[in-house]
C-alpha positions in Angstrom: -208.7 -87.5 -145.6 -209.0 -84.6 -148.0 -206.7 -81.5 -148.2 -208.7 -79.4 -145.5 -208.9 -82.0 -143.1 -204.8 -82.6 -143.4 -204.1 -78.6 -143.1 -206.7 -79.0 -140.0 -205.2 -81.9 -138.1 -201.3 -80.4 -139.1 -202.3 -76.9 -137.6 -203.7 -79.1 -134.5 -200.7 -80.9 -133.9 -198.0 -78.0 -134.6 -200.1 -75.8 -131.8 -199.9 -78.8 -129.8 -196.1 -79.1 -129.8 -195.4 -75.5 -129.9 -197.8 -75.0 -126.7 -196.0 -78.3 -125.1 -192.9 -77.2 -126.3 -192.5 -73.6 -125.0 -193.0 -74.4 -121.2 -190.0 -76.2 -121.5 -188.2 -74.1 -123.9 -188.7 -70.7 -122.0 -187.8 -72.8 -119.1 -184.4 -73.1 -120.6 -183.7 -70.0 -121.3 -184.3 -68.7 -118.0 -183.3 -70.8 -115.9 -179.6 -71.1 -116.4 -179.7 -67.1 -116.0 -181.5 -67.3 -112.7 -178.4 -70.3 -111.7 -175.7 -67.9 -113.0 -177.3 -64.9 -110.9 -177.9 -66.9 -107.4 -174.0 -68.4 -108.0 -172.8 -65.0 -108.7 -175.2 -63.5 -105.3 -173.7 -66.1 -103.1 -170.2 -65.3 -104.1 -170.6 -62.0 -103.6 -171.9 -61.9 -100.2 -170.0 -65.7 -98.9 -173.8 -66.7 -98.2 -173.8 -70.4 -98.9 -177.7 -70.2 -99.2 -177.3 -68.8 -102.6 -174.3 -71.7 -103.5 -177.2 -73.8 -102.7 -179.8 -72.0 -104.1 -177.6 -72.5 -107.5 -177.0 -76.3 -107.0 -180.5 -77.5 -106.8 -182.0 -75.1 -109.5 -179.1 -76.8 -111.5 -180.6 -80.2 -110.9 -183.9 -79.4 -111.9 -182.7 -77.8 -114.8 -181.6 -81.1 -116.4 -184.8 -82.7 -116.5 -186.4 -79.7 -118.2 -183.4 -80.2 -120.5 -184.4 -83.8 -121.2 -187.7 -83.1 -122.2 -187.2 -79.7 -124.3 -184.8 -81.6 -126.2 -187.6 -84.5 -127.1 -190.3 -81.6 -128.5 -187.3 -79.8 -129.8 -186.7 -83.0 -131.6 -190.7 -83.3 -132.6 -190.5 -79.8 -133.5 -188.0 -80.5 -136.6 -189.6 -83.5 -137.7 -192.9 -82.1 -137.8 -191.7 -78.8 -140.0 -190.8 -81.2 -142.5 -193.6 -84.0 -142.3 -196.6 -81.3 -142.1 -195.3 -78.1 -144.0 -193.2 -79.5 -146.9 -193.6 -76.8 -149.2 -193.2 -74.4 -146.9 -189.8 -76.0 -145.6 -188.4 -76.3 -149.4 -189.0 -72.8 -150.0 -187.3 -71.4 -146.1 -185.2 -73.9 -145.9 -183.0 -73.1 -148.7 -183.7 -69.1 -147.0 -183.4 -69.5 -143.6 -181.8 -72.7 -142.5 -179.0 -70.9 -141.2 -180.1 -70.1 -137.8 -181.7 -73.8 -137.8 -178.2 -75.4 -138.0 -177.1 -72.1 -135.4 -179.7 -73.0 -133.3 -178.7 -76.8 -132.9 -175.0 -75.0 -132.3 -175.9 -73.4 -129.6 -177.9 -75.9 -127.6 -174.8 -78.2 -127.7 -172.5 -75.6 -126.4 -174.9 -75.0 -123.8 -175.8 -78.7 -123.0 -171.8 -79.6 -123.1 -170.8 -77.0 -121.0 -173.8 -77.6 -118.5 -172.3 -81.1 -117.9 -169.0 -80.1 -117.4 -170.9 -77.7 -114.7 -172.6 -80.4 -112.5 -169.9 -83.0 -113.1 -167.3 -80.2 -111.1 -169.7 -78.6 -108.4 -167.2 -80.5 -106.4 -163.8 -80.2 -107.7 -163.5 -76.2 -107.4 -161.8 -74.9 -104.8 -162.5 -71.5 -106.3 -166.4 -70.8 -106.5 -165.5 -68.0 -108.9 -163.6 -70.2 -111.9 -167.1 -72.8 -111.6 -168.9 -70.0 -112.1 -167.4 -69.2 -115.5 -168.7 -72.7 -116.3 -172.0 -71.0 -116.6 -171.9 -68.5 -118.6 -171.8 -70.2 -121.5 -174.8 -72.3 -120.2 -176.6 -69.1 -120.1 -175.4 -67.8 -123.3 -176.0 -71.2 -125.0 -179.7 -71.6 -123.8 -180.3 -67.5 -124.6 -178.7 -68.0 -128.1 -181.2 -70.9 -128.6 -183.8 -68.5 -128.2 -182.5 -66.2 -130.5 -181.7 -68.0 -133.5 -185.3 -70.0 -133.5 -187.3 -67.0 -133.2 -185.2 -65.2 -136.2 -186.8 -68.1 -138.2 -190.0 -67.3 -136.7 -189.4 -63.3 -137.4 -188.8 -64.4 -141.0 -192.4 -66.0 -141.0 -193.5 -62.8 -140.3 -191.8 -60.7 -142.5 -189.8 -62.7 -145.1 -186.7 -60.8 -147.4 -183.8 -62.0 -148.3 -185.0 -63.6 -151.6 -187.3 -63.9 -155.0 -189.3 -65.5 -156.6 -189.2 -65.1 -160.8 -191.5 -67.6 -162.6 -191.9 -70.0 -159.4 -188.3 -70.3 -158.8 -186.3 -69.1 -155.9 -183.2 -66.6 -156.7 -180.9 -63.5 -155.3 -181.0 -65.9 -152.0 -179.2 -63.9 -149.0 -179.4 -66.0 -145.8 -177.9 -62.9 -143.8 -180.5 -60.6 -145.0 -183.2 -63.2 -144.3 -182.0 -63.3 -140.7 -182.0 -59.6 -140.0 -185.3 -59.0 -141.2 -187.8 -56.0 -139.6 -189.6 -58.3 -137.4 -186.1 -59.7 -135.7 -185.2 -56.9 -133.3 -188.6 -56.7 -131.1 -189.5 -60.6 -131.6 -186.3 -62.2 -130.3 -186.1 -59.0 -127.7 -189.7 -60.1 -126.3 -189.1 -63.7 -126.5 -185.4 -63.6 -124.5 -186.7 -60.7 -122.1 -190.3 -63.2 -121.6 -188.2 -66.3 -120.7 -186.3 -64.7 -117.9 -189.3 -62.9 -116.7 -191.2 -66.4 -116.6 -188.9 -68.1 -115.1 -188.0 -65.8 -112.4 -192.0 -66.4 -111.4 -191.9 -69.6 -112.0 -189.0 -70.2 -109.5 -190.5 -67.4 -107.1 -193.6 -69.5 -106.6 -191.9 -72.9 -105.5 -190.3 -70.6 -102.7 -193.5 -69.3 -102.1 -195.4 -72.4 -101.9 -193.1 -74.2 -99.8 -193.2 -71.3 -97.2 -196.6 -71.1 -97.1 -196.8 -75.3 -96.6 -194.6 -74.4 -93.5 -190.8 -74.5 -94.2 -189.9 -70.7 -92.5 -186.3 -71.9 -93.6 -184.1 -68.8 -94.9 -183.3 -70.3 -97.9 -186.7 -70.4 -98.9 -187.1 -66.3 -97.9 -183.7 -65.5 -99.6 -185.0 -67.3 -103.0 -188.2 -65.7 -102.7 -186.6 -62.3 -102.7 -183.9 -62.9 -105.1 -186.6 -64.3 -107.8 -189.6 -61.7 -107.3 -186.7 -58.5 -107.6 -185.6 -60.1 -110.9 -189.3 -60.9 -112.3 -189.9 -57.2 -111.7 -186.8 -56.1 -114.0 -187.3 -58.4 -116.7 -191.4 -57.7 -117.1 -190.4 -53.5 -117.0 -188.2 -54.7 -119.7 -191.1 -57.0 -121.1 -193.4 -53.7 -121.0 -190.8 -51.6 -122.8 -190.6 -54.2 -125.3 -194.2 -55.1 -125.8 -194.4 -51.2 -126.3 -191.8 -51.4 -129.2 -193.7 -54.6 -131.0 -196.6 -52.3 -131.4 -194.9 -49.5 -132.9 -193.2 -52.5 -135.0 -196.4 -54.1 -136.4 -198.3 -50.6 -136.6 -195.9 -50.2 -139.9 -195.0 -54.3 -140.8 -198.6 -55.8 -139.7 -201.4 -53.3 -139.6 -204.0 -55.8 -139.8 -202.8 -58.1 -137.0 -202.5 -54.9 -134.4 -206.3 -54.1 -136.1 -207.6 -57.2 -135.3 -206.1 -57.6 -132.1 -207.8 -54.3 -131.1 -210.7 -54.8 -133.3 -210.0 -51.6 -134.7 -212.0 -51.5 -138.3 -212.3 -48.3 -139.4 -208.8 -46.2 -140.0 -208.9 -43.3 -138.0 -206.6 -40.7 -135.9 -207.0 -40.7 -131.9 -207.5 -44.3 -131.8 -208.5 -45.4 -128.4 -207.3 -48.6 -126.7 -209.6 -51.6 -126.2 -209.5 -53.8 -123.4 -212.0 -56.6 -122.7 -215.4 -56.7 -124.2 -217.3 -58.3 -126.3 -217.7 -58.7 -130.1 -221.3 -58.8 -131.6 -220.5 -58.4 -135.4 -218.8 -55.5 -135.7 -219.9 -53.5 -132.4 -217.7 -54.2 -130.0 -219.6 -54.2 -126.0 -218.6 -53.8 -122.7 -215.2 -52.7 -123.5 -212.5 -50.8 -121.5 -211.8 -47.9 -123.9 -209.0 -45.6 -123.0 -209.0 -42.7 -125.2 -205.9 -41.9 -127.6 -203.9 -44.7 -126.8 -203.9 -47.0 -129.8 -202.4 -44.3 -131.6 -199.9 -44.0 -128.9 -199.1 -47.6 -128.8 -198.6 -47.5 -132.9 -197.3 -44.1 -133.3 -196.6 -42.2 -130.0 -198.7 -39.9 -130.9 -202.2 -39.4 -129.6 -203.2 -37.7 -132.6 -201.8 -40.7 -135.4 -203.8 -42.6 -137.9 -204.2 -46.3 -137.0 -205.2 -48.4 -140.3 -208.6 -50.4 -139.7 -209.6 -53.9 -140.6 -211.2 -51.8 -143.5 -208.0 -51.8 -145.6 -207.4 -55.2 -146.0 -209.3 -58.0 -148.2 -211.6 -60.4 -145.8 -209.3 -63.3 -146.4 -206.2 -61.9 -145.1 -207.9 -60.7 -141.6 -206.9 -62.8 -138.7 -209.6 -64.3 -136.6 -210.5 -61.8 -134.1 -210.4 -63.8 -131.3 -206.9 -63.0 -130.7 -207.8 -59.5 -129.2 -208.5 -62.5 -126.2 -205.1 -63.6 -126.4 -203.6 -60.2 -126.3 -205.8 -59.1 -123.3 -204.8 -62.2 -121.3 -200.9 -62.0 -122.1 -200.9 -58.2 -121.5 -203.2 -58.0 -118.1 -201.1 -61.3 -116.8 -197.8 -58.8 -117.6 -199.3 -55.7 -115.7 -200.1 -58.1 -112.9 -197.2 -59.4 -112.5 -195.2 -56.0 -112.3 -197.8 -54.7 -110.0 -197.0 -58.0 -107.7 -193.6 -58.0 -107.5 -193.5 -53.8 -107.5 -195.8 -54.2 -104.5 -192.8 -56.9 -103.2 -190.2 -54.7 -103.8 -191.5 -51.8 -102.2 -192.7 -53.3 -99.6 -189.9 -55.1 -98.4 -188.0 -52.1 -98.3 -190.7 -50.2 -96.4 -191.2 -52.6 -94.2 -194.8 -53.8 -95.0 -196.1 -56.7 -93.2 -198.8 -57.6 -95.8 -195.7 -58.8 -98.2 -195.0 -61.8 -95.7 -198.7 -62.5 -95.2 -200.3 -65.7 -96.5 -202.6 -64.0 -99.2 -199.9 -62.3 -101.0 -197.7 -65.1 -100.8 -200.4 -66.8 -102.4 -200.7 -64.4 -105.0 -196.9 -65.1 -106.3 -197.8 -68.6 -106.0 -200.4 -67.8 -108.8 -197.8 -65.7 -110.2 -196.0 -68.7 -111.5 -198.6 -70.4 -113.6 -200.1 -67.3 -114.9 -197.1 -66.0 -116.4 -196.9 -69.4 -118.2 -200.4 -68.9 -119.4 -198.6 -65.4 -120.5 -196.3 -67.3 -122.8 -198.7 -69.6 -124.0 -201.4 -67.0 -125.0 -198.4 -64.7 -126.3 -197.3 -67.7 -128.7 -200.7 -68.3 -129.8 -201.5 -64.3 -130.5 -198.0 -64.3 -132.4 -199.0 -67.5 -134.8 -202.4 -67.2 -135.0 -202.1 -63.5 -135.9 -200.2 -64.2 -138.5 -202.9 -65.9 -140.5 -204.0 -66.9 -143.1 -200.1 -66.7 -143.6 -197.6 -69.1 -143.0 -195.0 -67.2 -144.7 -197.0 -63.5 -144.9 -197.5 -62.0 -148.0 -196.2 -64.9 -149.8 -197.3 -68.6 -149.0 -200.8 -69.2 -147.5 -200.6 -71.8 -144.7 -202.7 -74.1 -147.0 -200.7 -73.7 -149.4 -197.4 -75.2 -147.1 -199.3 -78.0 -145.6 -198.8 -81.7 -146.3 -201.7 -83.6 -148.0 -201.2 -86.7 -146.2 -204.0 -89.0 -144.9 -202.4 -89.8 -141.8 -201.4 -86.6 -139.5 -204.7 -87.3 -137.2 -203.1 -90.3 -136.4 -199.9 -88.4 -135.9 -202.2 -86.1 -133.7 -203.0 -88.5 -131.1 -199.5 -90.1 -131.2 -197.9 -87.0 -130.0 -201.0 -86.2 -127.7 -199.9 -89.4 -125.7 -196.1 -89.0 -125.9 -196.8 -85.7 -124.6 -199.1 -86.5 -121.8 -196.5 -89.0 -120.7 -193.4 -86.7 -120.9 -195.3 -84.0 -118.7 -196.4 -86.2 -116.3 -192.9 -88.0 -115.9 -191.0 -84.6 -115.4 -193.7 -83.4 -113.1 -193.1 -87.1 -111.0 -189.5 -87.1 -111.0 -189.4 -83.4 -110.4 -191.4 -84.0 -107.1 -189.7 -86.9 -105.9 -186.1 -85.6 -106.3 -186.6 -82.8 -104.7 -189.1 -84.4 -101.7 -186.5 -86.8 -100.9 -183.5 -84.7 -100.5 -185.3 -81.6 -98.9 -183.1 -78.2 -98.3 -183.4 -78.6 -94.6 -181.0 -81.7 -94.8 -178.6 -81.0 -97.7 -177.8 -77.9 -95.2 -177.2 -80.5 -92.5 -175.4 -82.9 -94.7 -173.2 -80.0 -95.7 -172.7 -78.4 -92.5 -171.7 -82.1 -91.4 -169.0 -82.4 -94.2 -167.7 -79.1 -93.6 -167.2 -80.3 -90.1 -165.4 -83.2 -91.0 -163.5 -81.8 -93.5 -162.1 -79.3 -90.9 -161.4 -81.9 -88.6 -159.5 -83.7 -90.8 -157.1 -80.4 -91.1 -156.7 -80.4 -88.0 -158.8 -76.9 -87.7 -161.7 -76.3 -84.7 -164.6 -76.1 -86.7 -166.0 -74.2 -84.2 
């Protein structure tokens, strides 16, 4: 296998993991949030619905666990099999948040034990509920730390280079670096978002297949109200990562919006079609590339024009913007629609097509994530390190990563099905409708057994 072919099949297989990966990983960050807030809601209002709603969530969450920490796992291993010079150049920069990173997912895991193993050994729903927060800080700090090493990618400081050697090395510096703020902002504020969907279409779906259950109806509104605050905060965010690589990436925001000429009152382009450098069939909305980069209609955006032809990412990731940004708008006109419509009082919120449409809801804001990811990595190329280390340049030379490849395919194929499966059978075989009978029963007895009339 030559050197291109290696790079090739290591690029494969690291978008492989990272696309596997980051279902489960967003998954983890948001979830424990979404268990903290239904425990906290059924607290607050004595409505063991919520109690429930937190319990079963919980359950769930442990598989997705499982299998994020396996392509967690393959994730490590694969930095330093496939991109050996680029790990013995960051890691003597940036292996702090690495080792944080691992920190925090043990807290989290730890504490989330401690959590199920007690659901029934409080008295006191309020002192079990402590139990989670550092569940939900643990899993949120994950986040944090991992994209800080993927900010540094992006805009790496905290070092030099004299004469091929690596001095003046400031981890600290490393970590705060420009792109940090917006990156681990978007990445935190996209998990929560996503997973509020996520969960908001399995209450969906299972009122639509016929369960008119409460439970169902309370998760449904609990999830879509928080999927619309955390994608406004995704909007306000996403508007803040353009400002940020309007002055740190101008060629990635160019080729995003295959913008190739500098100019002032840059419009937006959405959609449409590339033939050479005439772009067809586009959505242009006057002014507001310069808005988006500069807040002001008037600005000078830098084209594709400034920058040499083998430092301009493909193009094709003004597709990946397009899907992750019109899958965002979506989404907040969905769940607006929701919101306002439950307070209105509009029927068409409880009818089957709309209810259908949050069902989508779920998978499209994980395409969101996906095609977010991909814009984010792919953008960043030729770079694996911009400015500094081509990604050539930090790939192994090995013979054997296609093998690798397929390996990984399988395991992968295997671990998605197997969470899917067990997912699906834990949940068919104790359904909600019975574990609110089953407790209802042993509230019953347990009142008996006092000596109280449980009626």
């Amino acid at each position: 296998m030559g050197n291109e072919e290696a790079v090739f099949f290591s690029r494969a297989l690291t978008e492989l993991t990272l696309s596997f990966h980051i279902i489960y990983a967003t998954i983890g960050v948001g979830v424990p949030l979404m268990i903290m807030i239904a425990q906290w809601v059924g607290i607050k209002k004595n409505d063991e619905h919520y109690i429930l709603l937190a319990r079963r969530w919980a359950r769930g969450f442990v598989i997705t666990v499982a299998v994020g920490v396996v392509t967690g796992t393959a994730i490590g291993l694969q930095l330093s099999l496939l991109w050996p010079n680029f790990m013995e150049l960051a890691g003597q920069v940036i292996a702090l948040p690495l080792f944080m990173e691992t920190f925090a997912f043990f807290f989290e895991a730890i504490f989330l034990g401690i959590y199920l193993y007690t659901w029934d050994r409080f008295d006191n729903q309020k002192k079990h509920l402590l139990l989670l927060v550092p569940v939900a800080l643990g899993a949120s700090f994950s986040a944090v730390f991992i994209t800080i090493v993927n900010a540094f990618m992006n805009a790496p400081q905290g070092f030099d280079i004299v004469d091929g050697k690596l001095i003046n090395i400031q981890p600290i510096l490393a970590m705060f670096n420009p792109a940090m703020p917006t990156k681990v902002a978007h990445v935190v504020v996209t998990a929560y978002m996503t997973s509020a969907f996520v969960l908001a279409a399995i209450a969906a779906f299972r009122l639509l297949k016929g369960s008119d259950h409460i439970y169902h109806k309370k998760a449904l509104h609990l999830t879509v109200k928080l999927g619309l605050v955390f994608s406004l905060g995704a909007l306000l965010i996403g508007d803040l990562s353009g400002k940020y690589l309007a002055e740190y990436q101008p060629e990635k925001l160019a080729a995003a919006e295959w913008h190739f000429e500098t100019e002032g009152e840059a419009p937006l382009m959405l959609y449409g079609v590339l033939d050479g450098e005439e772009v067809k069939y586009a959505i242009k909305i006057p002014f507001a590339l310069s808005i988006l980069a500069h807040s002001n209609p008037k600005a000078e955006v830098t084209g594709l024009n400034e920058f040499p032809d083998d430092e301009i990412p493909p193009l094709y990731i003004h597709y990946l913007f397009d899907t992750m940004v019109s899958i965002g708008m979506l989404m907040i006109a969905v769940s607006g629609l929701y919101w306002l419509g439950s307070r209105l009082g509009w029927a068409f919120v409880r009818s089957r097509w709309f209810r259908w449409l949050i069902v989508a809801g779920g998978p499209l804001s994980v395409l969101a994530i996906e095609a977010g990811w991909w814009y984010a990595e792919v953008g960043r190329q030729p770079w694996i390190l911009r400015g500094i280390m081509k990604t050539p340049e930090g790939a192994t030379t090995s013979g054997q990563v296609d093998l690798m490849l397929y390996l990984f395919a399988l395991l992968y194929l295997v671990l998605g099905v197997g969470s899917v499966v067990v997912l699906r059978r834990m949940f068919r075989r104790n359904p909600v409708e019975r574990e609110i009978a089953d407790r209802e029963a042993e509230r019953i007895a347990e009142e008996k057994a006092k000596g109280v009339d449980p009626s």
